[in-house]
Structure formats: C-alpha cells, structure tokens
DRENLO-599836 format. One record per residue (C-alpha): x, y, z; residue in three letters. Coordinates in Angstrom, 3 decimals, padded with zeros to 6 digits. Layout:
BEGIN
[pt [X Y Z] 'ALA'] ...
***
This chain:
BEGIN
[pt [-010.114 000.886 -021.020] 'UNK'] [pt [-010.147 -000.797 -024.316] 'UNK'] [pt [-011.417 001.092 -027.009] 'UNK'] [pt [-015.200 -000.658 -028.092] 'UNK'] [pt [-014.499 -003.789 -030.693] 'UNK'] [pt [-010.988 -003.902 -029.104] 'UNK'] [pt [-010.054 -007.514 -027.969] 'UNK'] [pt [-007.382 -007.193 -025.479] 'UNK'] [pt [-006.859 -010.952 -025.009] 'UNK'] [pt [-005.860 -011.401 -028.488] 'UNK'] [pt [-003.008 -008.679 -028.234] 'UNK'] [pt [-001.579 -009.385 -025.075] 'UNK'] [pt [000.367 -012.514 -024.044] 'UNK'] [pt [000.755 -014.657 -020.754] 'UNK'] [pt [004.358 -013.243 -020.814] 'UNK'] [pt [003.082 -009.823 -020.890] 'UNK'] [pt [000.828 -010.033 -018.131] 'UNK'] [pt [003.152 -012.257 -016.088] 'UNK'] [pt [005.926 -009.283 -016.189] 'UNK'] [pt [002.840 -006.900 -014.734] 'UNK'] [pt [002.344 -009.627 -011.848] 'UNK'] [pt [006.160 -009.596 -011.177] 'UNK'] [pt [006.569 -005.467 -010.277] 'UNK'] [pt [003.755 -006.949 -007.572] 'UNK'] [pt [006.239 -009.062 -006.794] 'UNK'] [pt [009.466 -006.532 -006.765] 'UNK'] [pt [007.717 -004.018 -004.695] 'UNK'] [pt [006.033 -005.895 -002.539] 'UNK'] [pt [009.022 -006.268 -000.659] 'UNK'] [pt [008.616 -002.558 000.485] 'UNK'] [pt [005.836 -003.003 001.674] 'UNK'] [pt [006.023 -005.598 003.825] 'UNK'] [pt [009.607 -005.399 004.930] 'UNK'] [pt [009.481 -002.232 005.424] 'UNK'] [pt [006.121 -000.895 005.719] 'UNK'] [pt [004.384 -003.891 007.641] 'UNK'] [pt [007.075 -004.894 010.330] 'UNK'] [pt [010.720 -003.558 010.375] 'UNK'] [pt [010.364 000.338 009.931] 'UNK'] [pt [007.847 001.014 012.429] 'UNK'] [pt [009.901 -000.121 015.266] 'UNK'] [pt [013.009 000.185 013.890] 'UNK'] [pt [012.332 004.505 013.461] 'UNK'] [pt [010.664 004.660 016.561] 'UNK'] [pt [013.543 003.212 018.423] 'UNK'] [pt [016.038 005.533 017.085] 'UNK'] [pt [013.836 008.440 017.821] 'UNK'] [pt [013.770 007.301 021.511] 'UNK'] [pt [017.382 007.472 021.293] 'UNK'] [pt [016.976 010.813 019.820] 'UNK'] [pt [014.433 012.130 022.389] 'UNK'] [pt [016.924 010.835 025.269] 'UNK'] [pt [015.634 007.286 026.128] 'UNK'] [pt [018.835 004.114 026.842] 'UNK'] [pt [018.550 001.975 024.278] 'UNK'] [pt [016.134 -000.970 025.131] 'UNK'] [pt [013.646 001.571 027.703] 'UNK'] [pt [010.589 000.490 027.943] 'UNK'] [pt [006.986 003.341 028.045] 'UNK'] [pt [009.688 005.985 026.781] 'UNK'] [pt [007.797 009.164 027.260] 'UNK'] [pt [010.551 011.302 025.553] 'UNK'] [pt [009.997 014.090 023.000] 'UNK'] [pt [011.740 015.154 019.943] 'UNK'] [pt [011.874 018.452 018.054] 'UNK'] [pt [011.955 018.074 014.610] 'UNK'] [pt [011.737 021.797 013.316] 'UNK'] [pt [010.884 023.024 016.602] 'UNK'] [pt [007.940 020.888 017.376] 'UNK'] [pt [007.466 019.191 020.406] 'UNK'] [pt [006.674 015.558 019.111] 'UNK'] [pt [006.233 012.528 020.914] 'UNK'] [pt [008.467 009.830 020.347] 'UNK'] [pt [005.846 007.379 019.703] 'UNK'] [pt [004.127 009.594 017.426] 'UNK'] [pt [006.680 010.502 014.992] 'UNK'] [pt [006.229 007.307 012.463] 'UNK'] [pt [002.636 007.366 012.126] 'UNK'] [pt [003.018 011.701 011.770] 'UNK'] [pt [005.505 010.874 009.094] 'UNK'] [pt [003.558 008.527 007.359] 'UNK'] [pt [000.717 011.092 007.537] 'UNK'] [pt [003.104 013.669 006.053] 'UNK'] [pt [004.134 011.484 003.320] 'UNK'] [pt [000.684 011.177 001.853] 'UNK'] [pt [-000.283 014.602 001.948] 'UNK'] [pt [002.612 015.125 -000.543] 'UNK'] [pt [001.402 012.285 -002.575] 'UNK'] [pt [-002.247 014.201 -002.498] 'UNK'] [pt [-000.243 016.407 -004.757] 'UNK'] [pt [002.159 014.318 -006.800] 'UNK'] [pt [000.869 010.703 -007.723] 'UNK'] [pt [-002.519 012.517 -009.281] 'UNK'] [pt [000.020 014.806 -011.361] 'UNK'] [pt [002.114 011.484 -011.563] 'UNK'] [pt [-001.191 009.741 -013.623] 'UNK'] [pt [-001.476 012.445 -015.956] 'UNK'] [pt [001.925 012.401 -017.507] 'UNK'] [pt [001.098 008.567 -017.306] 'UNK'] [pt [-001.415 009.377 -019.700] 'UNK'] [pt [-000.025 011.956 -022.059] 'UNK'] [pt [003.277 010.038 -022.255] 'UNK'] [pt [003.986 007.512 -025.342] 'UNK'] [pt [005.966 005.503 -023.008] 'UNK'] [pt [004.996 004.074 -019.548] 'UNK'] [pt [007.939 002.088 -018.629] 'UNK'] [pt [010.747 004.724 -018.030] 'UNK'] [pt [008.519 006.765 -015.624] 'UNK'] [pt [007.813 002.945 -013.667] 'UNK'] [pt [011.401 002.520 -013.811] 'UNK'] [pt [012.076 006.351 -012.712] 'UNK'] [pt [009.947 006.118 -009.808] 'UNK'] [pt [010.633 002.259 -008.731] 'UNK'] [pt [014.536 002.939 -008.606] 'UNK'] [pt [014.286 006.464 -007.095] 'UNK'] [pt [012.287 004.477 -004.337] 'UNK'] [pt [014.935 001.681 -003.742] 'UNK'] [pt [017.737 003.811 -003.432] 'UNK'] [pt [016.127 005.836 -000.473] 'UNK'] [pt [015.310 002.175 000.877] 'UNK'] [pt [018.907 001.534 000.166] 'UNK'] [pt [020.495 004.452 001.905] 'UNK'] [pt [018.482 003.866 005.274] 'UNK'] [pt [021.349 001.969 005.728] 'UNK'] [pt [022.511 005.852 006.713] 'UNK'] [pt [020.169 005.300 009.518] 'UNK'] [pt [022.621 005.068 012.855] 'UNK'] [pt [023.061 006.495 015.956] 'UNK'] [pt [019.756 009.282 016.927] 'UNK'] [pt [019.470 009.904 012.950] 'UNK'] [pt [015.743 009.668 013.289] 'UNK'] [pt [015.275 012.934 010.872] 'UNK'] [pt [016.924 011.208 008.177] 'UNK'] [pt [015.421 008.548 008.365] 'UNK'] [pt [011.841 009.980 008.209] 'UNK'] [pt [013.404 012.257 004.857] 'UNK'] [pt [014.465 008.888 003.068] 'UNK'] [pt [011.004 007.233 004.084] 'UNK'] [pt [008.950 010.180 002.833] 'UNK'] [pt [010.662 009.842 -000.195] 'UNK'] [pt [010.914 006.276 -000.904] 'UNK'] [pt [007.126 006.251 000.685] 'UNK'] [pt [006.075 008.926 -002.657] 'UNK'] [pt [008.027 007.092 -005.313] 'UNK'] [pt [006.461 003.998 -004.198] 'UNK'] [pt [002.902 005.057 -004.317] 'UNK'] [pt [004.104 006.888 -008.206] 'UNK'] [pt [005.565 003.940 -009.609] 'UNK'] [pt [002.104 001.989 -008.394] 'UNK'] [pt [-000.005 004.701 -010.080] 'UNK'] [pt [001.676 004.020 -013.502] 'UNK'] [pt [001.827 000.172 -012.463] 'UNK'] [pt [-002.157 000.298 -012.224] 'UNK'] [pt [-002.713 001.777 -015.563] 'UNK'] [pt [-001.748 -001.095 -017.093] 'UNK'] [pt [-004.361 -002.979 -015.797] 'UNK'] [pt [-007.071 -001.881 -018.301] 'UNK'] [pt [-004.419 -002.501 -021.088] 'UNK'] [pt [-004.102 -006.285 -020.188] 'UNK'] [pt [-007.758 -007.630 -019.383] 'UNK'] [pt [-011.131 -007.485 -020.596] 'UNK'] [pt [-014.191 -006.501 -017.893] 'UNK'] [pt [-014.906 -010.140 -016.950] 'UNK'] [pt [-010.981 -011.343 -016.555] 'UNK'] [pt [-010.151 -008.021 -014.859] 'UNK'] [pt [-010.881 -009.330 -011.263] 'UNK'] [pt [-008.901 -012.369 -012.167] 'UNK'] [pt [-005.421 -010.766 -013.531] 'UNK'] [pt [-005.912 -008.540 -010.212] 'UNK'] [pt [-006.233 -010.842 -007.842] 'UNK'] [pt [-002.939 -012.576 -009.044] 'UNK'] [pt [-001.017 -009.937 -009.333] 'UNK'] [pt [-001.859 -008.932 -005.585] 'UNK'] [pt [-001.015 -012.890 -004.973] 'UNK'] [pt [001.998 -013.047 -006.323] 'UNK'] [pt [002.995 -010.072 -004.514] 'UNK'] [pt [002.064 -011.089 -001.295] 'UNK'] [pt [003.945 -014.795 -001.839] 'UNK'] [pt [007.347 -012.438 -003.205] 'UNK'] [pt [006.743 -010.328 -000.144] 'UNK'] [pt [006.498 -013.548 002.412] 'UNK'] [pt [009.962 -014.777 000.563] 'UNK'] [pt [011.987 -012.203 001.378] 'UNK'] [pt [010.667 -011.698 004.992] 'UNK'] [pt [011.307 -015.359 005.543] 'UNK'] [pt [014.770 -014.462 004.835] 'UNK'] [pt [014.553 -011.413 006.861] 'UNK'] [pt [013.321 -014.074 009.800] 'UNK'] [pt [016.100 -016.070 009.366] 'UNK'] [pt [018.590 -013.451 009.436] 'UNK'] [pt [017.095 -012.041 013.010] 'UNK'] [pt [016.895 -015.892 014.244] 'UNK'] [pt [020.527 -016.325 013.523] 'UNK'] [pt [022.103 -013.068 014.242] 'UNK'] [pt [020.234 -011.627 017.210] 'UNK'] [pt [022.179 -011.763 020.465] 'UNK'] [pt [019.799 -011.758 023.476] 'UNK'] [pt [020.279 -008.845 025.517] 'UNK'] [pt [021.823 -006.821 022.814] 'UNK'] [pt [019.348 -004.287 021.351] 'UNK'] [pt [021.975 -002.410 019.056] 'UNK'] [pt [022.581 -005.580 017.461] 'UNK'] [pt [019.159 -005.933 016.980] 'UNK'] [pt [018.406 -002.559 016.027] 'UNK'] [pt [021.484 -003.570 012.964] 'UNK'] [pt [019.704 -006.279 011.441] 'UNK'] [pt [016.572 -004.238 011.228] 'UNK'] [pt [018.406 -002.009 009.265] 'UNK'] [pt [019.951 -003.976 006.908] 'UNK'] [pt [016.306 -006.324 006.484] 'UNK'] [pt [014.995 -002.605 005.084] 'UNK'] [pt [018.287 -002.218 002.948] 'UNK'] [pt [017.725 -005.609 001.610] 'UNK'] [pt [013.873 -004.769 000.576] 'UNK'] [pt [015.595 -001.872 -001.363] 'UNK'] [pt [017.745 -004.341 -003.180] 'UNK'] [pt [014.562 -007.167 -004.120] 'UNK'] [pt [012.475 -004.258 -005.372] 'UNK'] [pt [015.068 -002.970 -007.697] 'UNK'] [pt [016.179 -005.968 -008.602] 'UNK'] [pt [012.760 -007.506 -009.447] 'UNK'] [pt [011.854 -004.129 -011.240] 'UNK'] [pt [014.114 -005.199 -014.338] 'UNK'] [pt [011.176 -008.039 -015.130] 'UNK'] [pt [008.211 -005.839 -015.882] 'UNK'] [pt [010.491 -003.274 -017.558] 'UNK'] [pt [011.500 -006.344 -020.008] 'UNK'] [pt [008.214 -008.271 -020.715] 'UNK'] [pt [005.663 -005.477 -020.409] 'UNK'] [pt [004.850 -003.332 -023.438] 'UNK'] [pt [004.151 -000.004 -024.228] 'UNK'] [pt [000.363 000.712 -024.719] 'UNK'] [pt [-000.136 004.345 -025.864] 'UNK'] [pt [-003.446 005.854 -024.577] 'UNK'] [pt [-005.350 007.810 -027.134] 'UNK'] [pt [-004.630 010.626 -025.723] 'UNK'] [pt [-001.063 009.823 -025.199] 'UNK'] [pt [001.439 013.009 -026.111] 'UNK'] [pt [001.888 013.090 -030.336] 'UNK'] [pt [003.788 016.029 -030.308] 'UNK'] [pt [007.082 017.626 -029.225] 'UNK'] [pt [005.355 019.158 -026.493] 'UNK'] [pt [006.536 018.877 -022.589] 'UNK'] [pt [004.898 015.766 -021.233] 'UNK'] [pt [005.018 017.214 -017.894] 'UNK'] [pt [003.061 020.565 -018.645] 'UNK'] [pt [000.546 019.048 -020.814] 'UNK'] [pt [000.004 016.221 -017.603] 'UNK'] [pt [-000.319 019.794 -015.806] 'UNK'] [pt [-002.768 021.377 -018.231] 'UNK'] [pt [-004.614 017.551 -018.417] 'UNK'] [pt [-004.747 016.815 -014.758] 'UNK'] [pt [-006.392 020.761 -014.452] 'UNK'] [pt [-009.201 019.246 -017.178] 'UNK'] [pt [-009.613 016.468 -015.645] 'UNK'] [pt [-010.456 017.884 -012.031] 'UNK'] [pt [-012.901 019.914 -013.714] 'UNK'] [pt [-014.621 017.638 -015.302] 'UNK'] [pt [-014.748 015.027 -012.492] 'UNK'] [pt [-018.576 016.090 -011.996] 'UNK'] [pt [-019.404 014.584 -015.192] 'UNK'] [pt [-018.900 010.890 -013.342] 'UNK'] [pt [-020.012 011.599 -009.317] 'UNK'] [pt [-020.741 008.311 -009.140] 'UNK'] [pt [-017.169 007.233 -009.859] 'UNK'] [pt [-016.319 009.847 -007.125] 'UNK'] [pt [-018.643 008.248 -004.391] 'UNK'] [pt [-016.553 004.701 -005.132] 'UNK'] [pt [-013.678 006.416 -004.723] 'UNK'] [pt [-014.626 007.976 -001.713] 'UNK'] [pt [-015.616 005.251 -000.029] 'UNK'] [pt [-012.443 003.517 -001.370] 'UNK'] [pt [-010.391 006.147 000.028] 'UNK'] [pt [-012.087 005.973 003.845] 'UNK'] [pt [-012.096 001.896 004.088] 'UNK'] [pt [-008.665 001.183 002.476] 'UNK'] [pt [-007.524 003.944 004.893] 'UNK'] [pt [-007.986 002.134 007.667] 'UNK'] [pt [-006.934 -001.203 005.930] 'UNK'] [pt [-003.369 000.858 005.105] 'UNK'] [pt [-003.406 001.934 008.963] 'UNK'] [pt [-003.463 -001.581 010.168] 'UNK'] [pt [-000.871 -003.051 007.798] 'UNK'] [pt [001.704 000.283 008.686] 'UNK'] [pt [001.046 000.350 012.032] 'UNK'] [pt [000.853 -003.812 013.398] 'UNK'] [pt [004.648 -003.764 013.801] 'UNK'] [pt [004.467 -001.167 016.274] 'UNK'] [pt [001.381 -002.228 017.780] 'UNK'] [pt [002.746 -005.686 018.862] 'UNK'] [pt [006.250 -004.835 019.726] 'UNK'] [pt [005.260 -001.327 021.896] 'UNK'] [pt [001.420 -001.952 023.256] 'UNK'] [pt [001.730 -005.944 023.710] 'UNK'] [pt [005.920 -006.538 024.304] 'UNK'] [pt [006.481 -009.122 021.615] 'UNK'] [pt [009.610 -009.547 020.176] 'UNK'] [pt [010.553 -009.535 016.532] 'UNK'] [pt [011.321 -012.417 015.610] 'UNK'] [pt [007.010 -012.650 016.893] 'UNK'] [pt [006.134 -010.176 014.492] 'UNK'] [pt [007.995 -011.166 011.793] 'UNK'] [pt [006.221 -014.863 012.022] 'UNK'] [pt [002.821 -013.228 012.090] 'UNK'] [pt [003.641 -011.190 008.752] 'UNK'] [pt [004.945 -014.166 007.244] 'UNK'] [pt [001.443 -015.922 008.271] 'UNK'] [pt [-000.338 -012.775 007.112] 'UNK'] [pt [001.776 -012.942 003.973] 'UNK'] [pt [000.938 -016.531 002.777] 'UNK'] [pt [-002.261 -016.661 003.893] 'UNK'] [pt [-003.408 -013.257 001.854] 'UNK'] [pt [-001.837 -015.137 -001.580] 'UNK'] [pt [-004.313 -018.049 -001.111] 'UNK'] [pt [-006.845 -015.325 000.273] 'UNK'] [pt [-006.350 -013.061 -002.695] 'UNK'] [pt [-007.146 -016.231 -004.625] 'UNK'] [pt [-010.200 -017.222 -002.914] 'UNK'] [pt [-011.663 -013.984 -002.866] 'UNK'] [pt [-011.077 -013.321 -006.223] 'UNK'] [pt [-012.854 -016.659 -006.956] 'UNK'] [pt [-015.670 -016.006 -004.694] 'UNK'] [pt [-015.815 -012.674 -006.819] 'UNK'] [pt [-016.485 -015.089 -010.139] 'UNK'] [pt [-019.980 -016.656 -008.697] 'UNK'] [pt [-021.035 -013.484 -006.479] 'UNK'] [pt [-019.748 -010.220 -008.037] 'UNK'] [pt [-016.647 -007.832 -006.514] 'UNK'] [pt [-018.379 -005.419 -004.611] 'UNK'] [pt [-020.567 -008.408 -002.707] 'UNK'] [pt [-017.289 -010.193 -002.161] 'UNK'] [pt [-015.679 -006.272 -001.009] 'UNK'] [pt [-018.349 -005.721 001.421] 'UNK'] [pt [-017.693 -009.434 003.510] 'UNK'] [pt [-014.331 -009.031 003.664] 'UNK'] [pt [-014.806 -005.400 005.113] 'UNK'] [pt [-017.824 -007.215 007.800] 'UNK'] [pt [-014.290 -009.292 008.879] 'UNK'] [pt [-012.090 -006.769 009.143] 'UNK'] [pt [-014.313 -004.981 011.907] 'UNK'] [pt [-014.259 -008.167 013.475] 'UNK'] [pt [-010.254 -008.126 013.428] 'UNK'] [pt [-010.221 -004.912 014.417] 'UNK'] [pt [-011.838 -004.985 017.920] 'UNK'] [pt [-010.326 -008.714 018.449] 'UNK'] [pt [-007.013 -006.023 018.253] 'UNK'] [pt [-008.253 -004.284 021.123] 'UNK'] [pt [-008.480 -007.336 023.364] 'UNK'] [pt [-005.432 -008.864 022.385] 'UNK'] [pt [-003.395 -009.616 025.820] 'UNK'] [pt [000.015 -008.870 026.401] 'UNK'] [pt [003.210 -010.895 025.907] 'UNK'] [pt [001.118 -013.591 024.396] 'UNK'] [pt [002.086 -014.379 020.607] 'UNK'] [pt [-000.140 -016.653 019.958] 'UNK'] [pt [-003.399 -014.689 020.105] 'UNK'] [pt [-001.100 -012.249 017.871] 'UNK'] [pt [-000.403 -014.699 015.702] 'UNK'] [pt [-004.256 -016.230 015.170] 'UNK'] [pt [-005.269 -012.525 014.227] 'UNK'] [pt [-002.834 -012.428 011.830] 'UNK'] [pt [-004.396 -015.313 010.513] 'UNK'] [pt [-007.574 -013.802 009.926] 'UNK'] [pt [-006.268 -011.164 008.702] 'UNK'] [pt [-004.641 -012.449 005.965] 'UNK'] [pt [-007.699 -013.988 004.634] 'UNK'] [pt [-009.409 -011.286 003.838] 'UNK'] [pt [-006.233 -008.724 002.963] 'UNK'] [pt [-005.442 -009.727 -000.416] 'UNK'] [pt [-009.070 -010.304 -002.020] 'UNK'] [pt [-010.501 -006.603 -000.347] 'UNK'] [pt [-007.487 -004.962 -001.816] 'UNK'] [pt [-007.262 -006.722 -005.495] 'UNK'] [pt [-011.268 -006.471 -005.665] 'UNK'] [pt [-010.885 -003.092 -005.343] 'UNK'] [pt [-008.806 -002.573 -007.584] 'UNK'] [pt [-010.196 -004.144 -010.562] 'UNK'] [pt [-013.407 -002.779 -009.356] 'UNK'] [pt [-011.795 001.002 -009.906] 'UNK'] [pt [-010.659 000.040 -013.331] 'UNK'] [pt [-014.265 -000.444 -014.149] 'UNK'] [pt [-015.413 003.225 -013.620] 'UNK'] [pt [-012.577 004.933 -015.401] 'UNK'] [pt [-013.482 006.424 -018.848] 'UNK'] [pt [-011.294 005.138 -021.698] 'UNK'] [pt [-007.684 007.342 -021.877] 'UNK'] [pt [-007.776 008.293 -018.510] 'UNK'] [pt [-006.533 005.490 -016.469] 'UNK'] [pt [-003.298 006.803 -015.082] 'UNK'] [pt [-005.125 010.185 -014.188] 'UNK'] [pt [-008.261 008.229 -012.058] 'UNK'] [pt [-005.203 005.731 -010.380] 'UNK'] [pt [-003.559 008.793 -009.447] 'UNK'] [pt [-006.357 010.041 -006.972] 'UNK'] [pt [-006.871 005.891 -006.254] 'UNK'] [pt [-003.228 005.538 -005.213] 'UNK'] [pt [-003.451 007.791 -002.239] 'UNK'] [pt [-004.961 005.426 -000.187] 'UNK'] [pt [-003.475 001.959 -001.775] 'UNK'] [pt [-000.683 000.735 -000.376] 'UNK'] [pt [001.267 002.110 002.572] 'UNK'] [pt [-000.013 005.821 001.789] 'UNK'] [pt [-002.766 006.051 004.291] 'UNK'] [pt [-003.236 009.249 006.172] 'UNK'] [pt [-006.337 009.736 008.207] 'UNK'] [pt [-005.433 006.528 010.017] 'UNK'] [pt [-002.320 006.695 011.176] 'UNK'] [pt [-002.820 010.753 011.564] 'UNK'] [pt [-005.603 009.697 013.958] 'UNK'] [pt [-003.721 006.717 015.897] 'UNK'] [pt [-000.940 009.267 016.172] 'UNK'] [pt [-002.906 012.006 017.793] 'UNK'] [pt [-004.449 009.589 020.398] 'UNK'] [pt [-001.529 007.821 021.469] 'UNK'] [pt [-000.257 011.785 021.662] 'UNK'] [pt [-002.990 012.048 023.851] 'UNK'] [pt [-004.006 008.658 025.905] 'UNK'] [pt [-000.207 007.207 025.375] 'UNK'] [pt [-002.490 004.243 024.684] 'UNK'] [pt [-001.994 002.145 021.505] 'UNK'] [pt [-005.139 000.166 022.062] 'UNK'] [pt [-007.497 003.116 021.859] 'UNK'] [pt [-005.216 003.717 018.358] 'UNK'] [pt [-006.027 000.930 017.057] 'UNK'] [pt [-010.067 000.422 018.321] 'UNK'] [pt [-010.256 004.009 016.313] 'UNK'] [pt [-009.714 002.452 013.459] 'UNK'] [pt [-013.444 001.257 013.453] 'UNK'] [pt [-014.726 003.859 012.586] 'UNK'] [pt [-012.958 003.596 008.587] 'UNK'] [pt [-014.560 000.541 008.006] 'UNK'] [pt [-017.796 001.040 008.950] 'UNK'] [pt [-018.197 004.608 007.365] 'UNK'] [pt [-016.650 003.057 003.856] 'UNK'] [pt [-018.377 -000.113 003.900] 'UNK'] [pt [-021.544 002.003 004.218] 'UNK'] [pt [-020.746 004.639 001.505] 'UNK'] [pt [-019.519 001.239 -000.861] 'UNK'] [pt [-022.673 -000.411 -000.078] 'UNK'] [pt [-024.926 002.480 -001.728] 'UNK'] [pt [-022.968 003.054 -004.672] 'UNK'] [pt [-024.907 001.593 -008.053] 'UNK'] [pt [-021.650 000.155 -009.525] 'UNK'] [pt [-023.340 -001.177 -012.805] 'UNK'] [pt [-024.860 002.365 -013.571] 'UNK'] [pt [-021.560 003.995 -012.890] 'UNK'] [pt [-019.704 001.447 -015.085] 'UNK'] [pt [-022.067 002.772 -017.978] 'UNK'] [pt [-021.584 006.374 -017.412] 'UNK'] [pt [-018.446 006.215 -017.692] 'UNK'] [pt [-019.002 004.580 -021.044] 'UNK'] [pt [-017.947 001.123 -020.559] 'UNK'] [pt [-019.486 -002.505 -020.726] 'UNK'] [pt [-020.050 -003.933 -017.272] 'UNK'] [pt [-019.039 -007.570 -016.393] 'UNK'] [pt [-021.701 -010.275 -015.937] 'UNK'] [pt [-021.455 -009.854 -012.000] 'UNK'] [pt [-020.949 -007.698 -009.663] 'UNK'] 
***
C-alpha cells in the first residue's frame, strides 16, 4: 500500500499500468493452453501409454508406478497438480518476501516467468510413455508460474489507489483472458487443420506443440512488463549489502509470527484459499472432464475454452463494474451463488453432446473473470503497507492453476469410483464452505486494522 498522503495516480502512468496488464496477457497463455485444455489430456494419454493402454483405448484402467507407487492412470495429472502446490506452500510465500526486501522487482518476474517458459518449452521432450517427465517439467513450470504471479501481484498496490484498485484488476484479468482466447484460437486452428481422423498420435503431436507454443507467447509477451513497468522499492526493501534471500528468510519467519496481529486478514484468506480452490479445480480439470467422462473431442473443448475465454474478458468487465455501484465482496459472493449452480449443471451434463458442454462454458465464463479479479483487489486491501509480496505469497497458492485440495480430492475419488462425475459434484463442497466463511468476514474493519483507508464500497 501507499504510504498515507501518497498519491499513486499522480506517479504512475497509463503506460505503466498497461505493461502490468500485458504479463496478464503473456502468461495467460499458460494457463489456458496449458492448464485449462491441452495438458490434462494430453499427460493423461501418455501415461495410458505408459501404464500399457493402445493408443486411442477408451475406460483405460491401467496403472503406473512412478517411484514405486501404484497410481492410476487417470489420477496421475490431478496428483501432480496436487504435488505441485504443496511445493509452492513452501516457495511462492518465501518467493514474496525477497519480493519485498529486494530493491528491484523486475529481474525476479523475469527469473521466474522465463524459468517457467522454458519447462513449457521443453515439453516438447514429451514423446513416446515419457509421462514422468512430463509431470517434472509441469511441476516446475506449474511453481515458477505461481512465483512470477506473486511478484506480478505486488505491484498492484504500487499502481492504484483503494477506489481504482478493483478497476486496474479487473482489466488486467481481462486482458489476460482476451490474450489467452488469442492464442487458443490459434491453437484451434492448428488442430482443425492438422488433425487426421483416426490418427491419435497425430493428434497427440499437435497437443504438444499447442503447449510448446504457450511457452513461446508467455516469454515472448514477458519482455512488455519488464520494459514499461517500474521499480517501486517497498520501505522495507533491502538498503544494504546483505543477502536478499536470507533476509526474505529471516522476514518471511517475522512475518508468520506476527500474522495474529491481523486474524481478520487470515479469515479472508482462508476463505479465499477454500473457494478459489475449487474455482482452480474446475478450470485444471474441464479438459479432462469433457474429453474422458463425456467423449468429446478436442477440437469441442478447445471451442468451449475459447467461449469461456471471451466471455470471462467482458465478464471480468461487468463484474468489476457491478463492483463500482455494489461493493467487491457483494459482487464476490453472486458470482460464487453461480458457480454452485455450474457446478451441479456439470454433473448432469450428458455424454457426446457438445452443446450442453458448450452452454456451461458459457456460464462459466461470466462469472470467472470478475470472482477472480474481485478477489484480488479485495486482498490488496487487507495487506499492511511494505508487505505486499509477503501476504501475495500465501494468496498465490490458490490463484491460478495451483489448487490442491480440489484436484487432490477429484483424484482420490476417481481412484476410488473411476467416476469423473462424482469428481466433479465434490467440488461443491469448496464453494459453499468459502462463500460462507467470505460472507462473515467484516472486510471494512479488517481494511482498518491493517492500517489502511477503505474504499467507498464494498
């Protein structure tokens, strides 16, 4: 946050804030290339090959081993994503700190953005029954991802006041979502024109080289923000010759002990944490979903991410206006009511019918980008001043694609129904439980307590 008399409109340009919209924009891609429709099938297809399935088997009940554990093929995505964000449990929080106590923000973004494209990149790797390696490259493009989003968020505070904060969010989670629709429509054309009916390596090909070419956008894209954003030392950014890393360390230890100070912060985040969960579950996990429970093809799922996608940049937009007249949280809360509705319309989808497929999709991107982009500018509200990379640290491991508890769950019930419906009808219970928790919180007292000046609504 602004220090008090500081006037953050007056020091930072359209230009400024338009680079911070464009990383939305660069990594976006990974998300939704990758993430949301091509990896999901794409991994669990070679790890059928792996556990002994033909190419193209359909209800492959096959089992692979991956350091002597008996996993089922269907299982090992949403296990890996699991895995992923444990690690980040321990690294984007530490990843916030350094945020913090560094004088410069934009080498670690660029550190952890390119780190992430090159393991996107060298999926390309991916062949044959290689399903190991490419669950290693995923975990750690997966990590980088959610570290270069943690330093990405810090600049939020930096760039907008209280009352322009839900504003600046909800564009930069627009703009993403309309960069992230681009490339996918290229992705769609690609499948459209190359696929060969009948041939699934051929098909399984293109799907790699779609994720390769996410790599290449979000690295690409990256250069923007690292030209047009500026530096914005924290007050308590490092002044000394000291090692950034151990006094992020020695800060992030400080900073978990004095969490207590601001529970109510903690009960947002909590509640945060449990609904955006199952948000994160549903965005990983649709690909799969549609092409394994209801036998749609790709070039299906790749039109209903493309609706998702466009719809969710006018959603963000719409939300994010419906925030100006009735506050964030209000705004939060009815697009959480919708997604319970999507949810359980999920469960009754029928089979080899794209259409119903596609009309959820439809609904779900209005409410995607405004629940997510509220949120976020919501967060920045209950962070004390100095300690924004820190607090988006513990945010970040349940923003985008590094959900756990979701796809942890959906894994262990497919594991033991080999039902994806039941997976996703699980999912119910995130929503319900956050949107409760969210409800309760008194977000205007815990803006104060934290020590800064609320926004007219919320």
């Amino acid at each position: 946050m602004a220090a008090p008399g500081t006037d953050l409109t007056a020091t930072t340009g359209r230009r400024e804030r338009t680079g911070w919209y464009f990383y939305d924009w660069a990594m976006s891609a990974f998300s939704t290339t990758v993430l949301t429709v091509f990896l999901g099938p794409f991994l669990t297809t070679v790890t059928e090959i792996a556990a002994g399935c033909p190419l193209g088997t359909d209800d492959c009940t096959g089992r692979v081993h991956p350091f002597g554990i008996a996993v089922a093929a269907g299982s090992f995505y949403p296990y890996v994503v699991s895995l992923s964000v444990l690690l980040t449990v321990f690294v984007l929080p530490v990843m916030g700190a350094v945020a913090d106590r560094a004088a410069r923000k934009k080498p670690l973004l660029a550190g952890a953005a390119f780190l992430g494209a090159a393991a996107t990149v060298a999926m390309v790797f991916v062949t044959g029954d290689r399903y190991w390696l490419g669950g290693l490259l995923f975990l750690v493009a997966n990590i980088a991802f959610g570290a270069a989003v943690v330093v990405y968020n810090s600049f939020l505070p930096q760039l907008a006041g209280p009352d322009e904060r839900d504003k600046v969010s909800s564009r930069g989670w627009a703009l993403g979502y309309l960069g992230g629709g681009l490339l996918l429509a290229a992705n769609l054309v690609a499948v459209m024109l190359l696929s060969v009916d009948g041939d699934d390596q051929r098909t399984l090909d293109i799907a790699r080289f779609c994720i390769v070419s996410a790599g290449l956008w979000w690295a690409a894209f990256t250069l923007v923000p690292l030209r047009w954003l500026k530096e914005h030392p924290a007050a308590g950014a490092a002044t000394t010759r000291g090692n950034v890393l151990t006094d992020g360390f020695k800060q992030l230890g400080h900073t978990l002990r004095s969490l207590k100070a601001y529970p109510l912060t903690l009960f947002f985040l909590l509640a945060y944490l449990i609904y955006n969960d199952g948000i994160q579950t549903v965005i990983a996990l649709a690909a799969q979903f549609g092409s394994e429970e209801l036998d749609l093809g790709q070039s299906t799922l790749i039109v209903t991410i493309l609706i998702v996608q466009f719809l969710a940049f006018g959603g963000a937009l719409a939300l994010g206006a419906l925030a100006a007249r009735i506050g964030a949280r209000k705004t939060v809360l009815l697009s959480l009511a919708l997604w319970l509705v999507v949810i359980v319309a999920a469960y009754w989808l029928p089979a080899g019918q794209p259409l119903p497929f596609m009309l959820l999709g439809a609904g779900i991107g209005i409410v995607l980008g405004g629940s997510q982009a509220l949120s976020r500018s919501l967060f920045s509200q209950l962070i004390p001043h100095g300690k924004e990379g820190e607090y988006y640290g513990f945010y970040e491991i349940s923003d985008k694609g590094t959900s756990w508890l979701g796809p942890l769950l959906f894994g262990l019930i497919f594991q033991l129904t080999d039902s994806y419906r039941l997976g996703i009808i699980s999912l119910v219970v995130f929503f319900v439980v956050g949107g409760v928790l969210l409800a309760f919180v008194p977000i205007r007292r815990a803006i104060t307590a934290v020590g800064n000046t609320p926004p007219r609504l919320l």
